[in-house]
Steps between C-alpha positions, in 0.01 A plus 500: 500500500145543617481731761144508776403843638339431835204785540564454872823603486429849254456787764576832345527512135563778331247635333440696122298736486348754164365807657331720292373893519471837309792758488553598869292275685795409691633205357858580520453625896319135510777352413744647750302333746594150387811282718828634476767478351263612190624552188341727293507487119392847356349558181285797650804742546304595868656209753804723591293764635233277683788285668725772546709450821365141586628252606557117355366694168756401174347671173593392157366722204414329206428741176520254242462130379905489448554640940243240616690232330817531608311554884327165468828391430671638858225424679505099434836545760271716736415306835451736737128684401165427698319683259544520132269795346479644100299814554363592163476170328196613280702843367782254458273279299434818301874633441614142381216466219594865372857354496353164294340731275751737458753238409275377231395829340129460580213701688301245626521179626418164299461136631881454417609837749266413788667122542809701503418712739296187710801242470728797697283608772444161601833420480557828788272390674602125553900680535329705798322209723704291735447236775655776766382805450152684471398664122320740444374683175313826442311585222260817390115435522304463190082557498285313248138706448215367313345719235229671774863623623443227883790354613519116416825452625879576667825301442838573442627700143715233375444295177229228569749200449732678735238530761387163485806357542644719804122427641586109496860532660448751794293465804330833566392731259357804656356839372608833707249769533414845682122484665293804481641601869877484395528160667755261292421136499630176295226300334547118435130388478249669297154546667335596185763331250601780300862498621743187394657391834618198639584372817617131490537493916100556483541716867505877340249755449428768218586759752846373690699798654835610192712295740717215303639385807189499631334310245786269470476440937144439432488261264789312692356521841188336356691245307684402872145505642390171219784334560493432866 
């Protein structure tokens, strides 16, 4: 049966976001901002202390490839979560190749372990996304020099297939940095295109306050403003 989406009638999606930073940048406090009920999937080992004594805060550590299985599996009954967040996704990444490689006696990676370890991660991340809650997905930050040693670019430390594909089904990426001053801020444009961002709503800035809810209100409250 063919069924006709009305874009009058879609008000408050929610939205998927990749948000990526270097080791204590804040992502995992970033997250904690996001709509609650949020449940937190840990890879990092550090969400119990961050969200310690919260409220509307569920965490679920993950350690291995085998424990986030049998969670995708519970969670396909879970209804009740705003906010759906895997902090570490990039270490993750990491861990489950060792565990490819490990099962197949090798040291490095060929084109036959990296489809392995491809085919999986996009099959979490498709297990992760639904029409009624808010994702979101951290990942370490990973600098590209040129041989004079200048920066040429910023993006997230995930395999390049990986990133390409989570970059085509979310709707904000966003890089999380520390100005000279202390001062945190959320990028999602690029003033000088050296950091891979996206921001599919088109109404966010390379230097939005690390405020999910925030973000999320603004891109909404604009969205309402169009539609009228």
């Amino acid at each position: 049966m063919v069924q006709i989406i009305k874009a009058k009638d879609i008000k408050e999606r929610p939205l998927r976001l990749l948000i990526y930073g270097e080791a204590g940048a804040g992502k995992t406090t970033l997250i904690g901002t996001a709509p609650k009920p949020l449940l937190v999937i840990d890879f990092e080992a550090g969400a119990d202390i961050i969200f310690a004594g919260q409220e509307g805060v569920d965490i679920l550590p993950v350690y291995e490839r085998k424990d986030l299985k049998e969670a995708l599996l519970w969670f396909r009954t879970q209804k009740q979560y705003k906010t759906i967040a895997f902090d570490g996704f990039s270490i993750y990444a990491q861990q489950v190749l060792r565990e490819i490689l490990d099962s197949r006696n090798k040291e490095t990676a060929t084109f036959y372990e990296w489809n392995l370890l491809i085919s999986h991660l996009k099959e979490v991340v498709l297990g992760l996304i639904k029409p009624t809650s808010c994702t979101i997905f951290t990942s370490l930050l990973r600098k590209t020099k040129d041989a004079q040693g200048n920066l040429v670019s910023m993006h997230p430390d995930l395999p390049h297939t990986v990133r390409e594909y989570i970059k085509a089904v979310v709707d904000l990426v966003g890089i999380i940095y520390v100005n000279k001053t202390g001062e945190r801020y959320v990028g999602f444009t690029s003033p000088k295109g050296v950091a891979e961002v996206k921001d599919r709503s088109g109404k966010l800035t390379d230097k939005e306050e690390p405020n999910i809810t925030k973000i999320l209100m603004k891109v909404y409250s604009h969205e309402r403003k169009e539609g009228k």
